[in-house]
C-alpha positions as CSV (number, residue, x, y, z in Angstrom):
1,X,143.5,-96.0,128.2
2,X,142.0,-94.4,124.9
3,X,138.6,-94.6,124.2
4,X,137.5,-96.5,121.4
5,X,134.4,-96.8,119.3
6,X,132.8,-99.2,117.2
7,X,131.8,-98.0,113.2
8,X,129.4,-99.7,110.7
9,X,131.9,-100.2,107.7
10,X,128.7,-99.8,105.5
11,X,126.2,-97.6,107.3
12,X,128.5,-95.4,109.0
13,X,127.0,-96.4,112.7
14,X,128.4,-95.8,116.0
15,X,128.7,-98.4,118.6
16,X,130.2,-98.2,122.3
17,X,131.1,-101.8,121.8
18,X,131.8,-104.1,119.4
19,X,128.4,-106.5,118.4
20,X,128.1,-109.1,115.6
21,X,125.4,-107.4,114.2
22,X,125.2,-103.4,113.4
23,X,121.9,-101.9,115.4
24,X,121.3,-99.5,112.4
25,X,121.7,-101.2,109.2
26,X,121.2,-105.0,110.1
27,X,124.7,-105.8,108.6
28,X,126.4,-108.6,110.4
29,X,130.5,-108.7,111.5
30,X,130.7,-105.0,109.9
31,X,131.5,-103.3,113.4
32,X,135.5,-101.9,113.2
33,X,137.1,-100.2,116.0
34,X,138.6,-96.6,115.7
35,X,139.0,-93.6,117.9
36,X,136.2,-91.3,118.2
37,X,136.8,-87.9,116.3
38,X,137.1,-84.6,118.4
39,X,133.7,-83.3,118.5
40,X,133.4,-79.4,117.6
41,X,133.6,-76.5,120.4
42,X,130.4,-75.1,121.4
43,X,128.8,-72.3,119.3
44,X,130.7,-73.5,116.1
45,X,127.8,-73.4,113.4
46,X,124.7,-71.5,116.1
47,X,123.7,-71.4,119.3
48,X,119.5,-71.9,120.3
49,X,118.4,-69.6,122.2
50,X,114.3,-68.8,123.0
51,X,113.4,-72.2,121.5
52,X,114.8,-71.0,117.9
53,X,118.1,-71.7,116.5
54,X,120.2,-68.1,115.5
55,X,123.3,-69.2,112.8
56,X,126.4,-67.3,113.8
57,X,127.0,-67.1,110.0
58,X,125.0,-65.6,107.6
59,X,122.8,-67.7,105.6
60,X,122.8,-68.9,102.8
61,X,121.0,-68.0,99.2
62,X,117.8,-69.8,98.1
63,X,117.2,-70.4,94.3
64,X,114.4,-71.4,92.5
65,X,115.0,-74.5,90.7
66,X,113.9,-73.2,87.3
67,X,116.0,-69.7,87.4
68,X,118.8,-72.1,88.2
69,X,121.3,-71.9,84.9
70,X,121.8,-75.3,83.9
71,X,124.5,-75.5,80.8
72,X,125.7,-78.9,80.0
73,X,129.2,-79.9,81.3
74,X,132.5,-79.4,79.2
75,X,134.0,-82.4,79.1
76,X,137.7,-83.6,78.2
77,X,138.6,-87.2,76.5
78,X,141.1,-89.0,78.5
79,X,142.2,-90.5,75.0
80,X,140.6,-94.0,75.8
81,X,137.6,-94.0,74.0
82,X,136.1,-96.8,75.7
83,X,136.8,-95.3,79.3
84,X,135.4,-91.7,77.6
85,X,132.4,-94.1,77.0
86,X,132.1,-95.5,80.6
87,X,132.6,-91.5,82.0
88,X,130.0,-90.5,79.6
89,X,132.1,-88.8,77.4
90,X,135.1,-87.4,79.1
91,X,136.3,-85.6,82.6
92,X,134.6,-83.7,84.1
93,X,136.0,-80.3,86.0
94,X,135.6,-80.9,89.7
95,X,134.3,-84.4,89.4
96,X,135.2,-87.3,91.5
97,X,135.8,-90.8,90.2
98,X,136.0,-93.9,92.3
99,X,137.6,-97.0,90.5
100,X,137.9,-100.3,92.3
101,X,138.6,-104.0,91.0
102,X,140.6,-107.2,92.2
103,X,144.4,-106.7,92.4
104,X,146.5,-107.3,88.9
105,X,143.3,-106.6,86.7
106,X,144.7,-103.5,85.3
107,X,143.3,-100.5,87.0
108,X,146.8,-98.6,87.6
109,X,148.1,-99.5,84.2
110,X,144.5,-97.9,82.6
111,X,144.6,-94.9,85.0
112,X,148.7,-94.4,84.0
113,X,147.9,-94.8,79.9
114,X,145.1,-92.1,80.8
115,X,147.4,-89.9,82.6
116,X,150.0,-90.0,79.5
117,X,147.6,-89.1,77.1
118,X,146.2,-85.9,79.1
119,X,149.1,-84.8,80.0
120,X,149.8,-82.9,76.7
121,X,146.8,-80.8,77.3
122,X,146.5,-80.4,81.4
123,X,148.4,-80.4,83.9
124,X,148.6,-83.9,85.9
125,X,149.8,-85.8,88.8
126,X,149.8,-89.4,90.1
127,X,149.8,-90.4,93.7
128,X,151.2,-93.9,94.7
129,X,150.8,-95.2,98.2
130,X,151.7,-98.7,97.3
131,X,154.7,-98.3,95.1
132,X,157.4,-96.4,94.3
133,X,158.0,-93.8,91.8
134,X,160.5,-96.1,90.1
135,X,158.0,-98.9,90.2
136,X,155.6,-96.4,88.6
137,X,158.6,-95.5,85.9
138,X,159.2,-99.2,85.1
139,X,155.2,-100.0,84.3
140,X,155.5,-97.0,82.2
141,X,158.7,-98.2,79.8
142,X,156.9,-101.3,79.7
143,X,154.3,-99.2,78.1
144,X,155.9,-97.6,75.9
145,X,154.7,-94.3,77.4
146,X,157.1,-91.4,77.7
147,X,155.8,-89.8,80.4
148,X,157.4,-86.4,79.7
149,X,154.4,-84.4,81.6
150,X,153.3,-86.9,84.0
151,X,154.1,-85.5,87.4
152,X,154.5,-88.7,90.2
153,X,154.5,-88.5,94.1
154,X,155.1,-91.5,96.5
155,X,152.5,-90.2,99.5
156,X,149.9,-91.3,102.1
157,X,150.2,-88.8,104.5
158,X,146.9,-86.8,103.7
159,X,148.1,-83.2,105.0
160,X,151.4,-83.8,102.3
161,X,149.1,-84.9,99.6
162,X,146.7,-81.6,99.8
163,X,149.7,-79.4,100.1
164,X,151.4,-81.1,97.1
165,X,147.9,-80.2,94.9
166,X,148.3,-76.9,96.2
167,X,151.6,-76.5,94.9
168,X,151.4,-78.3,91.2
169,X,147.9,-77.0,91.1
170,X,146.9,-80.2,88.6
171,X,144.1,-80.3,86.8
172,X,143.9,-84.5,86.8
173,X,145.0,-86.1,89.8
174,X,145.2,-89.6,90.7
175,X,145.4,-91.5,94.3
176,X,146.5,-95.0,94.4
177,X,144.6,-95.9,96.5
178,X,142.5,-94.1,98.9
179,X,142.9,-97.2,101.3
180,X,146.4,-96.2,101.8
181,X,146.2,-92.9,103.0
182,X,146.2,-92.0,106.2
183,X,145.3,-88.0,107.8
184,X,147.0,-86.9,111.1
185,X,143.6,-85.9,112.6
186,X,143.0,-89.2,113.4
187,X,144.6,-91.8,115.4
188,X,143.5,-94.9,113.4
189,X,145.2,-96.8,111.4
190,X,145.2,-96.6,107.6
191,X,142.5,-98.3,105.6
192,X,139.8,-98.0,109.0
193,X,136.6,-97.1,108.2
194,X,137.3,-93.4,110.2
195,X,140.5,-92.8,107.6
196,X,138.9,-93.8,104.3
197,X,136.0,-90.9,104.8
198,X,138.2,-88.8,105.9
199,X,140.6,-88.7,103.2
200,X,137.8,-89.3,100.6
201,X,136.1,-86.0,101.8
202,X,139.1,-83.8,102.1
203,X,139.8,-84.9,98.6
204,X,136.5,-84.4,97.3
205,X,136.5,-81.2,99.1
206,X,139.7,-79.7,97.1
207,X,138.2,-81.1,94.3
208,X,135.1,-79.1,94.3
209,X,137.1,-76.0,95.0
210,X,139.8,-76.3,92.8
211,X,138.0,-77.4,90.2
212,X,140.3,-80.8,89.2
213,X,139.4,-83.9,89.0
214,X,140.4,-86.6,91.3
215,X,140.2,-90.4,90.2
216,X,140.1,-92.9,93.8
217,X,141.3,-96.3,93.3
218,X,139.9,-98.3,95.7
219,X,140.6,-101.7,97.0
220,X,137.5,-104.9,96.6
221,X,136.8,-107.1,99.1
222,X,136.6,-111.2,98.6
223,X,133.4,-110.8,98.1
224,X,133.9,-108.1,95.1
225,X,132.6,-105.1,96.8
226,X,134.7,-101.9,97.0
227,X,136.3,-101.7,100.4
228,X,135.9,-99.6,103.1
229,X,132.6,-97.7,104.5
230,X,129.8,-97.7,102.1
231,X,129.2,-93.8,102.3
232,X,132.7,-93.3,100.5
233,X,130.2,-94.1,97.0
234,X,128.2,-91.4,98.2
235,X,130.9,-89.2,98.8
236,X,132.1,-89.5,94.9
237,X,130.2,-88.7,91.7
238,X,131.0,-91.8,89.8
239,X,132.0,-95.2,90.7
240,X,133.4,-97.5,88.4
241,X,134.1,-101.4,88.3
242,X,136.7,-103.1,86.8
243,X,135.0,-106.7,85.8
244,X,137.1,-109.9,84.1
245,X,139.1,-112.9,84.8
246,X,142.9,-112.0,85.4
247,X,143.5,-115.0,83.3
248,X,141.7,-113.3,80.3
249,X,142.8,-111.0,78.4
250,X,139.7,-109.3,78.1
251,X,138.7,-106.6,80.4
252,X,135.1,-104.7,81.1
253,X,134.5,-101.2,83.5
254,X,130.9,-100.8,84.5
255,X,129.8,-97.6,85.2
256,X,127.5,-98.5,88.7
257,X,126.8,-94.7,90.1
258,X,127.4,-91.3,87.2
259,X,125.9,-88.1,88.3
260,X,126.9,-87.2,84.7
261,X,126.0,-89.9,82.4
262,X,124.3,-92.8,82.2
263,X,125.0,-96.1,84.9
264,X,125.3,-99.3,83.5
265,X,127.7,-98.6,80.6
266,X,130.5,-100.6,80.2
267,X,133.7,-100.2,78.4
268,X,135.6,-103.4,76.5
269,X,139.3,-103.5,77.3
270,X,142.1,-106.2,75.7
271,X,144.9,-106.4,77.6
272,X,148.1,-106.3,75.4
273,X,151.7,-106.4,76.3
274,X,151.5,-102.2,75.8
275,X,148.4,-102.0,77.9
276,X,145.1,-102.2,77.7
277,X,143.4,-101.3,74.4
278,X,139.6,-100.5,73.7
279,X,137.6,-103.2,71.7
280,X,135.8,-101.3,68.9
281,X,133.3,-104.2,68.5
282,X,133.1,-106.0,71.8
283,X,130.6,-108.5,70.2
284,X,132.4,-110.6,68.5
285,X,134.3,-111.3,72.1
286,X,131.2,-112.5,73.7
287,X,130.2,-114.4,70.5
288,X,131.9,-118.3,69.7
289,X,132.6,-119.2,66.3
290,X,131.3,-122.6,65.8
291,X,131.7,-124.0,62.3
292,X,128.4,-125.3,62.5
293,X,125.8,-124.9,64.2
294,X,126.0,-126.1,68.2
295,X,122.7,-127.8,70.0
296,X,122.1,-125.8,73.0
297,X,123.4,-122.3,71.9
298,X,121.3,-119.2,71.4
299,X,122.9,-115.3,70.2
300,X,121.0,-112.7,72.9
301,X,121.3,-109.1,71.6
302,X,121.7,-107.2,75.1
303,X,122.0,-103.4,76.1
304,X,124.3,-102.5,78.1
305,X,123.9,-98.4,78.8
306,X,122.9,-97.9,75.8
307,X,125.2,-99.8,73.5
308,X,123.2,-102.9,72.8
309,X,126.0,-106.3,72.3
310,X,125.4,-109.8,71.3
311,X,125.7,-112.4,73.4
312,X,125.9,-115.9,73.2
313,X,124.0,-117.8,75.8
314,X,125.3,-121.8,76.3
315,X,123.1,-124.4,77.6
316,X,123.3,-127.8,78.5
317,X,121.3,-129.9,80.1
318,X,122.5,-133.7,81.4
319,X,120.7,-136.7,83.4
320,X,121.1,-135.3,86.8
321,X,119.8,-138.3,89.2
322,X,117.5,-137.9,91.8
323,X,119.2,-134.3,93.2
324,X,119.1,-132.2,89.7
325,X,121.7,-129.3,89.7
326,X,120.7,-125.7,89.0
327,X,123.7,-123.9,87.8
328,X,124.3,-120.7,85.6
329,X,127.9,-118.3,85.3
330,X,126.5,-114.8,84.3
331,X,123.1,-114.9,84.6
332,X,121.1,-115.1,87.9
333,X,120.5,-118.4,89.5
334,X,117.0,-117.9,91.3
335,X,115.9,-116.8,87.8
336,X,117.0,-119.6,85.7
337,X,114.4,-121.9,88.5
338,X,111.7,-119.8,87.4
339,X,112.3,-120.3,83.8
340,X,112.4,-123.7,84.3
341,X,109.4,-123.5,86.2
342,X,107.3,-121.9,83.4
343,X,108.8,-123.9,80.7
344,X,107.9,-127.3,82.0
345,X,104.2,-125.7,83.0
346,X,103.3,-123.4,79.5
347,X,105.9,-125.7,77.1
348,X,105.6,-128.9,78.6
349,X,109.4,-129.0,78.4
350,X,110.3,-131.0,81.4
351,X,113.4,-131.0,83.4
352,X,113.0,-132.0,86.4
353,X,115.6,-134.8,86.1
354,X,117.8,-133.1,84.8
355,X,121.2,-131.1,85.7
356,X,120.8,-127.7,83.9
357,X,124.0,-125.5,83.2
358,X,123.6,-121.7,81.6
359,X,126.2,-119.7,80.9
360,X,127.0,-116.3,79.4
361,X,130.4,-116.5,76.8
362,X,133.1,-114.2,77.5
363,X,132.5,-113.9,81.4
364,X,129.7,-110.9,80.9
365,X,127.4,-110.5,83.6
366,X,123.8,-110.5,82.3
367,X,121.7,-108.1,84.7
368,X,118.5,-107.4,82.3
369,X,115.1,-110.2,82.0
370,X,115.2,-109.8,78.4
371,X,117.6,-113.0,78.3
372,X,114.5,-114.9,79.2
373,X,113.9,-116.0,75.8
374,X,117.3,-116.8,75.0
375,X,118.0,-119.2,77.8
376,X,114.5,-121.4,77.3
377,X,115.7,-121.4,73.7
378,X,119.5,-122.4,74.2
379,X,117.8,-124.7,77.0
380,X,115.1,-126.5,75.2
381,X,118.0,-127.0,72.2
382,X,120.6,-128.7,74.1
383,X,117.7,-131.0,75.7
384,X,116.4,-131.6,72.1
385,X,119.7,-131.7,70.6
386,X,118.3,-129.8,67.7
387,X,120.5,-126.3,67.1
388,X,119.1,-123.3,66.3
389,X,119.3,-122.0,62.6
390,X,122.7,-119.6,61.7
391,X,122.5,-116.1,62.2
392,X,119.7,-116.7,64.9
393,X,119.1,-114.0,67.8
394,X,116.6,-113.9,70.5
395,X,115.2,-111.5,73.2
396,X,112.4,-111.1,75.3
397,X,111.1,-111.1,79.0
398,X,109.8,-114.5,80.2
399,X,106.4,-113.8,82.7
400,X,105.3,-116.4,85.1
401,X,101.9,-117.1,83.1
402,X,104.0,-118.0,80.4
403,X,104.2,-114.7,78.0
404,X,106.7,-113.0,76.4
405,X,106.8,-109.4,77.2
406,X,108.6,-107.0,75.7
407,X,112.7,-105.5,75.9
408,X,113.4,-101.9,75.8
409,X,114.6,-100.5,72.7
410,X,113.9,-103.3,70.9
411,X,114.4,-101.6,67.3
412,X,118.2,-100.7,68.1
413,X,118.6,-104.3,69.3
414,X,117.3,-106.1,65.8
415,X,119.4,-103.3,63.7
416,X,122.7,-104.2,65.5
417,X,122.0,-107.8,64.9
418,X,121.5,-107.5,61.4
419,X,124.2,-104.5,61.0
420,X,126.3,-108.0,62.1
421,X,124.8,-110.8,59.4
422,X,122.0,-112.1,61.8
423,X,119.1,-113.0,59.4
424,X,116.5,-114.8,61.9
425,X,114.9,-112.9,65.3
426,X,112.5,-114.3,67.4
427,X,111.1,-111.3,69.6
428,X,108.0,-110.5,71.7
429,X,105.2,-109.0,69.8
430,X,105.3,-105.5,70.7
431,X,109.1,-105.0,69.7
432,X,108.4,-106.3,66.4
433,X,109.2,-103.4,63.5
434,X,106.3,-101.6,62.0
435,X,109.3,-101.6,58.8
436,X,111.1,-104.1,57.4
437,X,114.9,-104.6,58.2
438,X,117.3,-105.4,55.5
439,X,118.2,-108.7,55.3
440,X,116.4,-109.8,59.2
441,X,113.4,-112.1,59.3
442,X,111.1,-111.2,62.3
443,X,109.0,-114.0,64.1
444,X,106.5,-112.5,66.5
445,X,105.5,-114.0,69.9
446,X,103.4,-113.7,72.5
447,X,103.7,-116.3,74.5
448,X,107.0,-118.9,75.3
449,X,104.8,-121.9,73.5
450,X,104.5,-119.6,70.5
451,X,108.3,-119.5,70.8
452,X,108.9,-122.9,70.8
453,X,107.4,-123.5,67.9
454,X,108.1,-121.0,65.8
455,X,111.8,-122.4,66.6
456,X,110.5,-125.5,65.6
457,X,109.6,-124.6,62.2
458,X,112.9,-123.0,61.4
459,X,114.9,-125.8,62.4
């Protein structure tokens, strides 16, 4: 019988048996089974002898880090500006780009659009493991794309794949997916934590040499996380996120790793019956348009990356019984009890009895405390019933002794709200502008009480 071991799906761990907890990383019911890899022949990389290790090769250079020539990447659109955006301004030569989301959300039909728009200037080639080329074809009329250029390959037999880049010598190439393939090195089966870093490394390998770039769609789990062994996000250089509710026609990729550009950047897609289209101004998608003013509603200029967005931030808050409900969609749950916490202690704002509901319009996840403000203001509205003025923002960190500290790059946020009509900000004291804006009042605060009744005044 074949021995088997046992491999951390996130850690990378080896077992000799299977246990319902890894002894490395802590994780529980991670453990998959797989064959153990061939280990190398003696005397492969040195040998020690006299207590000191002698390399059979020779070794390597040593630089200094400043003599080290540094230039700034060349980078090449992929002729979706909002993906260009998330990629930090292009493709990279070489790079290795790592794309996962939940099945239908449109990661193959982005990757394809991309893929028809490069072709005219690079060589390219899509690999499918879960369709067929005349699957691939038909997506593509639906498209309208003509696909002249695009070359297409039906593969998951690792060994075929590499050959096939050595032959069409691509300079954008594309796996669908990277849980598909399998490599004949390895007895396991196809999607196993052994295959998946395998595959992921002979690709990135080829990559570095060859100098293309490779994009890696990758499968999520139930719980949302990219499948397969966490060290295949440290194999890549970027990992990417497709975000959104297949019922929406409204798509967001979130840049989570870039070794060349910023992380956190996110690119506005709407899904169209010819693909998926950027959104120039992704704000008014997360904003509602109310004919009047709504009780309970307060505009949060965000940053995402570094594009700052307006949000609108919904609360209400109903008689709840003796078991109040905490509950918030886009925004984090544990934080919203500490808001309420310091709100009912610094405001005198109780609601104790009280169900609270928060949530973020247009299904944006809300990462950053400078929606502190925002929420005790949308919060203290619905439970007043008094709405906040038009063309009113907020922003600001909420601190357990009750002040409001200060957002980063709070100037860029109050000139994108009033680049957008917004003529009333309440902000904390240190991001208020040493100049006037155009058209924006300011209202200073230092503390949440200060807030409160500044909003008082205005309404």
């Amino acid at each position: 019988m074949a021995k088997t071991i046992f491999i951390c799906r996130d850690c990378g761990g080896q077992h000799p048996k299977w246990l319902g907890r890894c002894a490395h990383c802590a994780a529980w019911n991670t453990l998959e089974e797989t064959a153990p890899e061939p280990a190398p022949g003696p005397g492969s990389a040195g040998a020690v002898r006299n207590g000191r290790f002698q390399a059979l090769a020779a070794p390597l250079p040593v630089a200094t880090l400043s003599e080290i020539d540094a230039a700034e990447v060349t980078r090449t659109p992929t002729g979706q500006e909002e993906l260009d955006r998330v990629l930090g301004g292009g493709i990279v030569e070489g790079a290795v780009v790592l794309i996962g989301g939940d099945p239908g959300i449109g990661k193959s039909t982005l990757l394809l659009q991309a893929l028809d728009a490069m072709s005219s200037q690079m060589r390219v080639l899509y690999v499918t493991g879960e369709e067929s080329g005349a699957q691939v074809a038909l997506r593509a009329r639906r498209l309208g794309l003509s696909g002249k250029a695009v070359r297409v390959a039906a593969e998951i037999q690792l060994e075929r794949i590499l050959a096939l880049i050595d032959g069409e010598s691509p300079a954008f190439v594309v796996i669908d997916s990277i849980q598909t393939l399998y490599s004949e090195q390895l007895s396991s089966a196809p999607g196993s934590v052994a295959q998946v870093r395998e595959c992921a490394s002979q690709l990135t390998r080829v990559a570095k040499s060859r100098g293309c770039t490779v994009v890696l769609v990758g499968h999520v789990t139930k719980e949302g996380a990219l499948a397969g062994p966490r060290v295949l996000e440290h194999i890549v250089d970027t990992v990417l996120y497709f975000e959104g509710d297949t019922h929406s026609s409204f798509r967001l990729v979130r840049a989570i790793k870039n070794r060349f550009g910023a992380v956190n950047e996110i690119g506005v897609f709407a899904m169209t019956d010819k693909g998926l289209k950027g959104v120039s101004n992704p704000s008014a998608i997360f904003l509602s348009t109310h004919s009047e003013p709504v009780p309970g509603t307060c505009v949060l200029v965000t940053l995402e990356g570094t594009r700052p967005l307006l949000v609108e931030i919904q609360a209400l808050v109903d008689s709840g019984g003796p078991s109040p409900r905490r509950l918030s969609v886009g925004l984090d749950r544990d934080r919203l009890a500490m808001l309420l916490a310091v709100l009912h202690r610094h405001a005198g704002v109780s609601c104790m009895d009280q169900d609270v509901f928060v949530n973020a319009v247009g299904g944006v996840r809300i990462g950053e405390p400078a929606a502190d403000l925002a929420v005790l203001l949308a919060i203290q509205g619905s439970l007043r019933g008094r709405a906040l003025p038009r063309g009113f923002i907020a922003f600001g960190e909420v601190g357990l002794a009750g002040e409001v500290r200060p957002a980063p790059r709070g100037q860029e946020r109050l000139r994108e709200a009033a680049k957008l009509g917004f003529s009333v900000a309440v902000v904390p004291k240190a991001n208020a502008p040493r100049k006037p804006i155009e058209g924006l009042t300011v209202h200073a605060v230092e503390r949440i009480e200060q807030a409160i009744d500044a909003v008082r005044g205005l309404t």
